[in-house]
C-alpha positions as CSV (number, residue, x, y, z in Angstrom):
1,X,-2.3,42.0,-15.5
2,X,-4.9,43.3,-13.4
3,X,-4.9,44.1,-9.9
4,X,-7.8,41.7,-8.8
5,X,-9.4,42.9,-4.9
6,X,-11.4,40.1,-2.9
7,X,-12.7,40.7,0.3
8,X,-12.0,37.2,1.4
9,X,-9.1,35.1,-0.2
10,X,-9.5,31.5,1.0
11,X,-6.4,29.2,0.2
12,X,-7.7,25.4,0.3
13,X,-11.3,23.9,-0.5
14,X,-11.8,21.1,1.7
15,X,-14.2,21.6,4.4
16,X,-13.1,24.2,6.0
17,X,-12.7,26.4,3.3
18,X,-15.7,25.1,1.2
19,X,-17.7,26.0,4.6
20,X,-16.0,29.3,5.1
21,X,-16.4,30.1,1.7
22,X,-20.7,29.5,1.8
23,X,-20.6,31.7,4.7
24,X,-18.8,34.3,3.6
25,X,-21.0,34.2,0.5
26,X,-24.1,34.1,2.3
27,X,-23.2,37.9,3.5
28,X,-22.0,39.0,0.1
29,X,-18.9,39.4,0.5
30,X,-16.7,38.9,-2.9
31,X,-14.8,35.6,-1.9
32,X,-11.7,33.7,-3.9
33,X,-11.1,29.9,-3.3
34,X,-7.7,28.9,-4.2
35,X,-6.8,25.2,-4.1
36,X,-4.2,22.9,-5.6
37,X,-6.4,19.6,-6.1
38,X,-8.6,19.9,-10.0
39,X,-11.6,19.3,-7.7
40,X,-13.2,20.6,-4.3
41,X,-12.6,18.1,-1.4
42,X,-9.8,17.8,0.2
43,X,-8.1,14.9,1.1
44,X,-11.3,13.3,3.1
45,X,-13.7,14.2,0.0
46,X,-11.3,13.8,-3.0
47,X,-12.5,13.6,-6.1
48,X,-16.3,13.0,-4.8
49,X,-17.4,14.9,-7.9
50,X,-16.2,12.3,-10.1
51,X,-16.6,9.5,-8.2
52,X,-20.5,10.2,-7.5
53,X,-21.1,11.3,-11.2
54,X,-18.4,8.6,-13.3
55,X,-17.4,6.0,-10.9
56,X,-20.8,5.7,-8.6
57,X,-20.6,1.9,-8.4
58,X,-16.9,2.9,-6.1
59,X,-19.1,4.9,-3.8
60,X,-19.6,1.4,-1.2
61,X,-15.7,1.4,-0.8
62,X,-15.4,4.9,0.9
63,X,-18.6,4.8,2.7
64,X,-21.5,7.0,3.6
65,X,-19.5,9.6,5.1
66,X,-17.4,9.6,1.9
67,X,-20.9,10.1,0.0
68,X,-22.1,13.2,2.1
69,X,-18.9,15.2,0.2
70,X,-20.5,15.3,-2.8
71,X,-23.7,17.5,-2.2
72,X,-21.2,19.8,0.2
73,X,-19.3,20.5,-2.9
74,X,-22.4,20.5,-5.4
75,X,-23.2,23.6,-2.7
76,X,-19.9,24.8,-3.3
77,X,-19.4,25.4,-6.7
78,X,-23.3,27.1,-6.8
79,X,-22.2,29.3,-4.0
80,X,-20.8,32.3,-5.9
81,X,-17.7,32.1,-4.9
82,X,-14.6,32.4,-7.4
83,X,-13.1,29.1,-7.1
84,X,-10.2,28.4,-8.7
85,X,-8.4,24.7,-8.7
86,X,-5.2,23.6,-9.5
87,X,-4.0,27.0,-7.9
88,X,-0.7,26.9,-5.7
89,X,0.0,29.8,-3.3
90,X,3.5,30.2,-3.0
91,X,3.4,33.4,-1.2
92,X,1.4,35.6,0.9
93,X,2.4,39.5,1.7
94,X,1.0,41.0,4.3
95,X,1.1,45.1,4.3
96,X,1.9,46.9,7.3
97,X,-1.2,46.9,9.0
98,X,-2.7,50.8,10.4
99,X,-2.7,50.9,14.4
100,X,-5.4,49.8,16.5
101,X,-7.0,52.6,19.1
102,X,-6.6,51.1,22.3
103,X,-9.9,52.3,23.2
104,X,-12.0,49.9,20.9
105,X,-13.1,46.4,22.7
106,X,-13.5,43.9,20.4
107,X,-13.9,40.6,22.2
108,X,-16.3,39.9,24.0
109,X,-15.8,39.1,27.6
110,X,-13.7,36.2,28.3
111,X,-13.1,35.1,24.4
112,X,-9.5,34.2,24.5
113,X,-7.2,31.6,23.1
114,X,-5.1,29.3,24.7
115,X,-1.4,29.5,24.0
116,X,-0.6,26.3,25.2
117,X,0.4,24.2,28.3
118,X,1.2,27.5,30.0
119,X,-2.9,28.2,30.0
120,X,-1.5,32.2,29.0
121,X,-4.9,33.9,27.8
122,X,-4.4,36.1,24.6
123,X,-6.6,38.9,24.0
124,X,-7.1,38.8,19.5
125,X,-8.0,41.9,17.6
126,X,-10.2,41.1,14.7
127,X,-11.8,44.4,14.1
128,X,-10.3,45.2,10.1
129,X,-7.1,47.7,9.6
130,X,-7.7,48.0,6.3
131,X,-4.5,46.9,4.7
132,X,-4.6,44.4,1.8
133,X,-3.0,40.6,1.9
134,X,-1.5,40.0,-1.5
135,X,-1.0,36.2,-2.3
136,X,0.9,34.8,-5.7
137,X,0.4,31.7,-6.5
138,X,0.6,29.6,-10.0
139,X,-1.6,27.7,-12.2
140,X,-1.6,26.1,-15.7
141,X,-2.2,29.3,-17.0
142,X,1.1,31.2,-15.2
143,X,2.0,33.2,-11.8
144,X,-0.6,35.4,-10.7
145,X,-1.6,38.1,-8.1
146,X,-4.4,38.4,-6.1
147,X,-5.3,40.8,-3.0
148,X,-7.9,40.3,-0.1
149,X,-8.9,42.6,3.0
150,X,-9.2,38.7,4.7
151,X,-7.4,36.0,4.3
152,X,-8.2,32.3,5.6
153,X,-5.9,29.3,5.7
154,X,-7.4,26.3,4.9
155,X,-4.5,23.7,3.8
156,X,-5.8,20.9,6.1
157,X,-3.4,18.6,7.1
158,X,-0.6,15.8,6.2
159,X,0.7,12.6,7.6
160,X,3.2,12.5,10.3
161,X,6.3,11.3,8.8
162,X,7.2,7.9,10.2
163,X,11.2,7.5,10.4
164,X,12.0,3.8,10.9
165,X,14.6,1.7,9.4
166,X,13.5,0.9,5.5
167,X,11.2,3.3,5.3
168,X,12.4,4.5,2.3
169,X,12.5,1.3,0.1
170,X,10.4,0.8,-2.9
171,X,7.0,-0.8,-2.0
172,X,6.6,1.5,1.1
173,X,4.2,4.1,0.9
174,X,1.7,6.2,3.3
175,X,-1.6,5.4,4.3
176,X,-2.8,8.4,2.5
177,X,-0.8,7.9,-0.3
178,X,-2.9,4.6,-0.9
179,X,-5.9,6.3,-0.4
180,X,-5.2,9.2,-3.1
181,X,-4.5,6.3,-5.1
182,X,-7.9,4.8,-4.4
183,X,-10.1,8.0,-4.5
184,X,-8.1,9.5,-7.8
185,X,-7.2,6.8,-10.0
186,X,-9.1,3.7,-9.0
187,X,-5.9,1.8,-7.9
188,X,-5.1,-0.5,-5.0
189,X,-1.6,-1.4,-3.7
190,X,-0.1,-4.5,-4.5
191,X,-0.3,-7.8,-2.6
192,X,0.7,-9.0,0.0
193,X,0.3,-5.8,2.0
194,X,1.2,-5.3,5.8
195,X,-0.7,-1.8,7.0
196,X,1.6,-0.3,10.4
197,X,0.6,2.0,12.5
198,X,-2.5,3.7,14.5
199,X,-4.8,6.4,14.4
200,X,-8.3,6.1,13.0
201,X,-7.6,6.3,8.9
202,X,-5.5,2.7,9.8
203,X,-8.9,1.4,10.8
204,X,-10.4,2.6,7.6
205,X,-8.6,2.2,4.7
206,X,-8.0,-1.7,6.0
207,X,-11.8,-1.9,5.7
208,X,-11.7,0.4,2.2
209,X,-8.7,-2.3,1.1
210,X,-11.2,-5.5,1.7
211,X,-14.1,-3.7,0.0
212,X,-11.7,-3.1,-2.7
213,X,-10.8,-7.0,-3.2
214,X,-7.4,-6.4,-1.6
215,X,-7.3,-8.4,2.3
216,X,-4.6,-6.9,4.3
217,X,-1.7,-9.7,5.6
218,X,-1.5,-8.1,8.6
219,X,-2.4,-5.0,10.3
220,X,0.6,-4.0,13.1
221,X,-1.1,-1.6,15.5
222,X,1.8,0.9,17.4
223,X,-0.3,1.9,20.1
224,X,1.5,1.2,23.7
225,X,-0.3,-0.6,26.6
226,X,0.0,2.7,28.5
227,X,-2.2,4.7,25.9
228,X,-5.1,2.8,26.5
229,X,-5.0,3.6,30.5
230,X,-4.2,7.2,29.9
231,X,-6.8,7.4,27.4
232,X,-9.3,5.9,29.5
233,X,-9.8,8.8,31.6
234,X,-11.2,10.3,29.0
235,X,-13.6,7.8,28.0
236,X,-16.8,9.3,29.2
237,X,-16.8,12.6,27.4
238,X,-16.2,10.2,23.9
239,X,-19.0,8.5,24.5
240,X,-21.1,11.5,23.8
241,X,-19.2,12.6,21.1
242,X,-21.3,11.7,17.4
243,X,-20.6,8.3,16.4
244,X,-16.5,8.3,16.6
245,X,-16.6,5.5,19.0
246,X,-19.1,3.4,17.3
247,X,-17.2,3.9,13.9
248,X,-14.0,3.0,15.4
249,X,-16.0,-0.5,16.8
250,X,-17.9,-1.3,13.4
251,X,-14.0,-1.6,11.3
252,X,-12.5,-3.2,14.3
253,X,-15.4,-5.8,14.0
254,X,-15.2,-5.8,10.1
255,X,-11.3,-6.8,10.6
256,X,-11.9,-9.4,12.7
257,X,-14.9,-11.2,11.1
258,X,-12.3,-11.0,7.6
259,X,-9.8,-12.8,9.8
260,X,-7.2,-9.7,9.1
261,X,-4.3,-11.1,11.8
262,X,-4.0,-7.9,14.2
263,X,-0.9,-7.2,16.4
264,X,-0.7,-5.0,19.3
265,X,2.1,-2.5,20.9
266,X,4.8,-3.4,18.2
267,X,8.1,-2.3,19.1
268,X,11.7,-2.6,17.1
269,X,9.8,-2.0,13.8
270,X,12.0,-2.5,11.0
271,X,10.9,-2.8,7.0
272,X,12.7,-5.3,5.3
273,X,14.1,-5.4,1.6
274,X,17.1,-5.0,-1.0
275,X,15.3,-4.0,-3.9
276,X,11.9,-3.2,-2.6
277,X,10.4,-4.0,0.1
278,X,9.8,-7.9,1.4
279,X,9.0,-7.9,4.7
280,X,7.9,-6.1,8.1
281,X,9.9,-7.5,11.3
282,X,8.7,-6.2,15.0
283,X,8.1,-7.5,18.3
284,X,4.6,-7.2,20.1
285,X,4.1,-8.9,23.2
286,X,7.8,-10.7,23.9
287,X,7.3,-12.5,20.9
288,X,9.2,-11.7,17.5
289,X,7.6,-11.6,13.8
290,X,8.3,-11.5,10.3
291,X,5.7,-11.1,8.0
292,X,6.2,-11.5,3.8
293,X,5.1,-8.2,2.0
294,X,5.3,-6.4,-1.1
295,X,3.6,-3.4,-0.2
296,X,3.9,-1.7,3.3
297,X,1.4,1.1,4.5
298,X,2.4,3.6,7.4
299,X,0.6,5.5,9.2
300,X,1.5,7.5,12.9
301,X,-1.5,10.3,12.6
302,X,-1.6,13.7,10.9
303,X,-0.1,16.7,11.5
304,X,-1.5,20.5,10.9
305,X,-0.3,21.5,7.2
306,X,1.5,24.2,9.0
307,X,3.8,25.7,6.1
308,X,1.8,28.9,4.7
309,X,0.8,30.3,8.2
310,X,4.2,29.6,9.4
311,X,5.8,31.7,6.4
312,X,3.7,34.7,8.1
313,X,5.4,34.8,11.5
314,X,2.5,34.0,13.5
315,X,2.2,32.8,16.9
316,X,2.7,29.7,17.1
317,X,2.6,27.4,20.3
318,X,3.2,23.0,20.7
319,X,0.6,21.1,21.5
320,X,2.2,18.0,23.3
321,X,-1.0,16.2,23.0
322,X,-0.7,16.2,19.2
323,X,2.7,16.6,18.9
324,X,2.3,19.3,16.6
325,X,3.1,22.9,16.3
326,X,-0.3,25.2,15.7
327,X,-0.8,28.7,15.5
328,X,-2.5,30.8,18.4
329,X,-6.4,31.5,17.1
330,X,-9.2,32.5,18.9
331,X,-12.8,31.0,18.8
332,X,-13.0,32.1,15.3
333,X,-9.9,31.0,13.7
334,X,-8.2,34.8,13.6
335,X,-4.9,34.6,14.4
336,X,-2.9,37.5,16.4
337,X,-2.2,38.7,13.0
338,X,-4.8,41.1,12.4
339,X,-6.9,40.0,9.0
340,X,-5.7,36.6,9.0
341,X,-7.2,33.4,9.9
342,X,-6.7,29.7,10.2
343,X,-9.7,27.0,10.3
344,X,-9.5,23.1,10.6
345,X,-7.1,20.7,10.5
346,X,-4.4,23.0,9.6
347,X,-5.3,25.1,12.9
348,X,-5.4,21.8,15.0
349,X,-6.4,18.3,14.4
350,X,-10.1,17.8,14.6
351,X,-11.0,15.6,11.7
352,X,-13.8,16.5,8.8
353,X,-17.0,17.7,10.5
354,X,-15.5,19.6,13.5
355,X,-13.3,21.6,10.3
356,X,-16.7,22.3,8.6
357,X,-18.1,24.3,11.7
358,X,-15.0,26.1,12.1
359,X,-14.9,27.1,8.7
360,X,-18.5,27.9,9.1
361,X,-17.3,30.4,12.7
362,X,-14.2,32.1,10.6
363,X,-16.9,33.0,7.9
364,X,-18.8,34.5,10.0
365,X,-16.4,36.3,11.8
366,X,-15.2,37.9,8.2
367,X,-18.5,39.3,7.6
368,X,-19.2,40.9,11.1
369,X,-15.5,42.7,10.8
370,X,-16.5,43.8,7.8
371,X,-19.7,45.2,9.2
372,X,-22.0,43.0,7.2
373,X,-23.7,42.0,9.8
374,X,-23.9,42.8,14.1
375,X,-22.9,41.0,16.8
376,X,-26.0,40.1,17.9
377,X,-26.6,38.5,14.2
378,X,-23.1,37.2,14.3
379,X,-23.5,35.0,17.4
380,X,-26.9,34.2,16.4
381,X,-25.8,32.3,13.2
382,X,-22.6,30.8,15.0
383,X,-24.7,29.1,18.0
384,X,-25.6,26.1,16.2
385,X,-22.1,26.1,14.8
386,X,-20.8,26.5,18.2
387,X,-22.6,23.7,19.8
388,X,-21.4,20.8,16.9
389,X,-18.0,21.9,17.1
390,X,-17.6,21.4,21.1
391,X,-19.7,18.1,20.3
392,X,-16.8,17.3,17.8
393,X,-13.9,17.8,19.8
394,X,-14.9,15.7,23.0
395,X,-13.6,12.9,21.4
396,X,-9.9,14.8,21.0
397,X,-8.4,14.3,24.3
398,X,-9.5,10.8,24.1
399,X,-8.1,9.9,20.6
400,X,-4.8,12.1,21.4
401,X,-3.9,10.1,24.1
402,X,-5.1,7.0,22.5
403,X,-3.1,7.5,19.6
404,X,0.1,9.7,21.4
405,X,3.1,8.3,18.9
406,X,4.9,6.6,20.8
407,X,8.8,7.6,21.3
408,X,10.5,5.4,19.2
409,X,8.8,6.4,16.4
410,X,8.6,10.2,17.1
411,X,13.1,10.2,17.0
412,X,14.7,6.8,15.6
413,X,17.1,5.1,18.1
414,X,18.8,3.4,15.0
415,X,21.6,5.3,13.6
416,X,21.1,4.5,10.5
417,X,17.8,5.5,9.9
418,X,17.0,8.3,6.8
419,X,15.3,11.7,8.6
420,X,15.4,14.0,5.7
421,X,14.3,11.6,2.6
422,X,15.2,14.7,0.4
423,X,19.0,15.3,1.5
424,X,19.4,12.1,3.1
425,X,20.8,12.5,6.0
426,X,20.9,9.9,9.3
427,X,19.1,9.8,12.9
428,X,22.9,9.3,13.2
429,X,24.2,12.7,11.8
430,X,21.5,14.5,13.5
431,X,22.3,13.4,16.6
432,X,25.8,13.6,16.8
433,X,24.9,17.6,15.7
434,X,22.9,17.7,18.3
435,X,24.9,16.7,21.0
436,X,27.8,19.1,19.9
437,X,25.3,21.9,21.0
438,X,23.3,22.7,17.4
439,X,21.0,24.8,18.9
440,X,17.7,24.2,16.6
441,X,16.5,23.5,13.3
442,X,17.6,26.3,11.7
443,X,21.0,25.4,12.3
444,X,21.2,22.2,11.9
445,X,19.7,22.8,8.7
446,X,22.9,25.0,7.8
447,X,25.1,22.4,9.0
448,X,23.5,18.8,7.2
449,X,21.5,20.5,4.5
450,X,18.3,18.6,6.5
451,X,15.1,20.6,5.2
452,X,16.6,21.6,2.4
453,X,15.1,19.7,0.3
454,X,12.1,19.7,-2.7
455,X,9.4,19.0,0.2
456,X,11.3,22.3,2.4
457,X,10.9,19.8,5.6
458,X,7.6,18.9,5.8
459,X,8.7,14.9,6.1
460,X,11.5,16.0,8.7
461,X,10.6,18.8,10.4
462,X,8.8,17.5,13.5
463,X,11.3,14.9,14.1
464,X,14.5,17.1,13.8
465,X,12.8,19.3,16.5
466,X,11.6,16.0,18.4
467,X,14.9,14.6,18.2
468,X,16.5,17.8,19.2
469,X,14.6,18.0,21.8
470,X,15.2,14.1,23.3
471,X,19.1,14.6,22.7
472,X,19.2,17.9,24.8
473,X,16.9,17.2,27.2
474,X,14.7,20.0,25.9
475,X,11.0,20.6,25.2
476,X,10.3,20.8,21.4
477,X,8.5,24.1,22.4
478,X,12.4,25.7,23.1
479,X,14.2,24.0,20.6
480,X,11.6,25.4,17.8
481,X,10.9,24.4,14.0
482,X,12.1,25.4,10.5
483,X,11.7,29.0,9.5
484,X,9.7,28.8,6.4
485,X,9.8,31.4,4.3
486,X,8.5,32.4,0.6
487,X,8.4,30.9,-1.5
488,X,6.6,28.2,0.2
489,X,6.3,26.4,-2.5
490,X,9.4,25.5,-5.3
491,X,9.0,28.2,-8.0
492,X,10.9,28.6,-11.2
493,X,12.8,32.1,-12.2
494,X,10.8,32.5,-15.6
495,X,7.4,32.0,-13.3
496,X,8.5,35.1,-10.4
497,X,9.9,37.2,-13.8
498,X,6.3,36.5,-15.6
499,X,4.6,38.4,-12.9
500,X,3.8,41.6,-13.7
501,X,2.3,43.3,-10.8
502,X,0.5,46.3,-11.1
503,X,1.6,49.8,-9.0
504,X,0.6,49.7,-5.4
C-alpha cells in the first residue's frame, strides 16, 4: 500500500469541512476530505445532491436554506480536493511534534482562547513542527492509511441524548433520526406522532412533517418559564443576528395556523407503551395530559460530536451554557495541539452558516502556516469571514439560555430509567455508584460496564458526568468525561491485520 502525504487531511464534509476544504484549495495546498455519509452535506445538507438532481419536487419540504446546500457542494466536488465518502476514521496518530523556539511570536496581539468560565487566556502555537498526523480509517474497499502535515476536525454534531422513562420503546426515535429518514429515503414517521422537546430543529421538522402530509398530534415544548426571563437579557443582540429570530416566528406561526396543539414547560415526561410506544403523559401548567401516539420524536438540542478530538488528548473545557464539553481553539480553530484543528459544530454549537465561516478561518490559517500566503494576506481574506461569523453567534447566548435543558432531563430522577441504551444500565445503578464515592466516568464505566457499549458512550456520556455531578454536588467540569481512545470507531481484527503500513 502506498504511503499517501496530504498537506491537509479534513475528516467530515459538511460545512465546515466543505468550506475549509475550498480554502485550503484556493492556496494549493494538496487537501483530503474524508467523510462517512455517500454524499457531501452533513446532516443540515444531506443528500442535497440527490434530492436537487432525482427528487427536486421534495426540495419545498426542507426549504430554501435546505436548497442553498446543493451549489456549496456542486463547489465542492469541482474544488480539487480528494474527497473520499463513505470513509470512517477510526484513528488518528499524532508523531511527537519537534520543539518550538520560544523566541518566535506567532499570535498576534491579544488572539487568545477562552478556556471557559474561568476567563484563563491561552496563548496557541500554530506556526508548523513538521511532524506528520497519520489517520486510518475504512471504506468499502478495506483499512487504509493516510498522513497530513494538518489535520482538521470537522465531525459536526449529534443530539443530546434524552433519558426519560420509555425512551427506549419501539416507536421512539430522535428528531434527527426522522429527518435522515426524510432527507435519505423519502420516509415519514408513522401516525399519530407527538414531537417533545425544544431547540430550533423541533420548530422545523414539525413544519417539514406538515409539508410532508404528516400533522403532528402534539408538539410538547420542555422549555421552563425561567428560560424565557434569562434569555431575555439577551434579546437585543438576536435581533441583529441574520434572520434566526424571524425563522423561529415564521414555524411558530405555521404551527399555529395548522392548529398543531402546542404545550409549554412540561414536566414529569413519561413515554408510554408495552410493545411500542402508545402514548406521551406530562404535566404543563398544573394540569395533567395523555396524549395517544404511535410515533414519539425527541429532541433536547445537540451536542459537539466530540469523540475524534477527544481520542487526541486535547484541551478540553465545559461550557455550562451548552452543556457540552469542547475543546480549547483559538480564533482559527487550532487547538493547543500543534497541527491540529477543530471548526463548527463539533468545536461548539453554532449552527450551519456560522460552521461555514469557521471552516472558511481554519483554511486559511492552514495555508499561512504553511507559508502559502502572509499575514497581511491571511487577515485580509479572513475579514469578511470574520465579520459573518460574530454576526452568527449573537444569537448563541440567547438560544443557549433559551433552550438550557432543563434538569430533569439532563440526570433522570426516576430510578428506573435506561442511561446507557447499549449495556443497559439504570439512573438507579448509577446513582447508587455514585453516592458510594465512584469518582468519574471512567470508573463507573469499570464498575456497570456503562459506555461500554457499540456507540462507546456517545448516548450516555454527558449524563453519566451530569448525573455524577448532581449526586456529588460537583461541577461536570471536575467530575470529567469518558476517555476515548482508538479505535474510535468499532473495528474488526481482519480490518487492523489488512493494513499494511509502509516503513516510517
Amino acid at each position: 500500500m502506498s504511503d499517501e502525504r496530504f498537506d491537509l487531511a479534513i475528516v467530515g464534509a459538511g460545512p465546515a469541512g466543505m468550506a475549509a476544504a475550498l480554502e485550503a484549495r484556493r492556496h494549493r495546498l494538496r487537501t483530503v476530505v474524508l467523510d462517512e455519509q455517500p454524499e457531501p452535506g452533513g446532516q443540515m445538507w444531506r443528500n442535497v445532491e440527490t434530492i436537487t438532481t432525482q427528487r427536486p419536487q421534495d426540495l419545498f419540504l426542507f426549504g430554501a436554506e435546505y436548497a442553498d446546500g446543493y451549489s456549496i457542494a456542486q463547489r465542492f466536488r469541482g474544488c480539487g480536493a480528494d474527497y473520499r465518502p463513505g470513509a470512517r476514521v477510526w484513528q488518528v496518530e499524532l508523531a511527537p511534534a519537534a520543539p518550538t523556539p520560544p523566541a518566535s511570536p506567532v499570535l498576534p496581539p491579544g488572539d487568545t482562547v477562552d478556556t471557559g468560565p474561568d476567563d484563563e487566556a491561552v496563548h496557541v502555537e500554530r506556526r508548523h513542527t513538521g511532524a506528520d498526523r497519520h489517520l486510518f480509517y475504512t471504506d468499502a474497499r478495506g483499512t487504509h492509511h493516510i498522513a497530513a502535515r494538518h489535520l482538521l476536525v470537522a465531525t459536526g454534531a449529534f443530539e443530546r441524548p434524552v433519558p426519560l422513562p420509555g425512551w427506549t420503546l419501539p416507536g421512539v426515535l430522535t428528531c434527527g433520526a426522522a429527518q435522515v429518514l426524510m432527507k435519505s429515503a423519502a420516509m415519514v414517521p408513522v401516525a399519530p406522532l407527538v414531537l417533545v422537546g425544544s431547540g430550533p430543529l423541533v420548530l422545523l421538522l414539525a413544519v417539514q412533517l406538515m409539508r410532508a402530509g404528516v400533522v403532528p398530534a402534539a408538539l410538547v415544548g420542555t422549555v421552563p418559564a425561567g428560560n424565557w426571563l434569562r434569555a431575555g437579557t439577551r434579546l437585543l443582540p438576536a435581533l441583529l443576528a441574520p434572520g434566526y429570530l424571524s425563522r423561529g416566528l415564521s414555524l411558530l406561526g405555521a404551527l399555529r395556523r395548522a392548529g398543531v396543539p402546542t404545550f409549554a414547560a412540561a414536566a414529569d415526561l413519561r413515554i408510554e407503551g408495552g410493545a411500542r410506544v402508545e402514548a406521551v403523559a406530562f404535566r404543563s401548567r398544573g394540569r395533567e395530559y395523555r396524549i395517544a401516539a404511535r410515533t414519539v420524536l425527541l429532541h433536547q438540542g445537540v451536542v459537539p460530536n466530540a469523540s475524534l478530538w477527544q481520542s487526541l488528548g486535547l484541551d478540553q473545557y465545559w461550557d455550562g451554557a451548552q452543556r457540552c464539553f469542547r475543546p480549547v481553539v483559538d480564533t482559527w480553530g487550532n487547538t493547543t495541539s500543534a497541527g491540529v484543528l477543530v471548526a463548527g459544530d463539533s468545536a461548539g454549537i453554532g449552527g450551519a452558516e456560522a460552521a461555514l465561516c469557521a471552516g472558511e478561518l481554519s483554511g486559511l490559517s492552514v495555508a499561512w502556516q504553511q507559508r502559502r500566503i502572509d499575514t497581511a494576506e491571511r487577515d485580509r481574506r479572513a475579514s469578511l469571514a470574520r465579520r459573518a461569523l460574530e454576526a452568527h453567534w449573537r444569537v448563541r447566548p440567547f438560544l443557549d439560555r433559551l433552550y438550557e435543558v432543563p434538569p430533569a432531563l439532563r440526570v433522570p430522577a426516576d430510578d428506573g430509567t435506561i442511561v446507557c441504551r447499549c449495556e443497559d444500565v439504570t439512573a438507579g445503578e448509577l446513582r447508587r455508584l455514585a453516592l458510594g464515592g465512584v469518582a468519574g466516568p471512567n470508573q463507573m464505566k469499570a464498575f456497570s460496564r456503562c459506555g461500554m457499549g457499540p456507540c462507546q458512550g456517545r448516548l450516555c456520556g454527558l449524563t453519566v458526568t451530569e448525573l455524577i455531578a448532581a449526586t456529588q454536588h460537583r461541577s461536570p467540569a471536575e467530575v470529567g468525561c469518558y476517555r476515548v481512545r482508538a479505535p474510535v470507531f468499532p473495528v474488526t481484527v481482519g480490518q487492523v491485520a489488512g493494513l499494511d503500513l509502509p516503513p516510517r
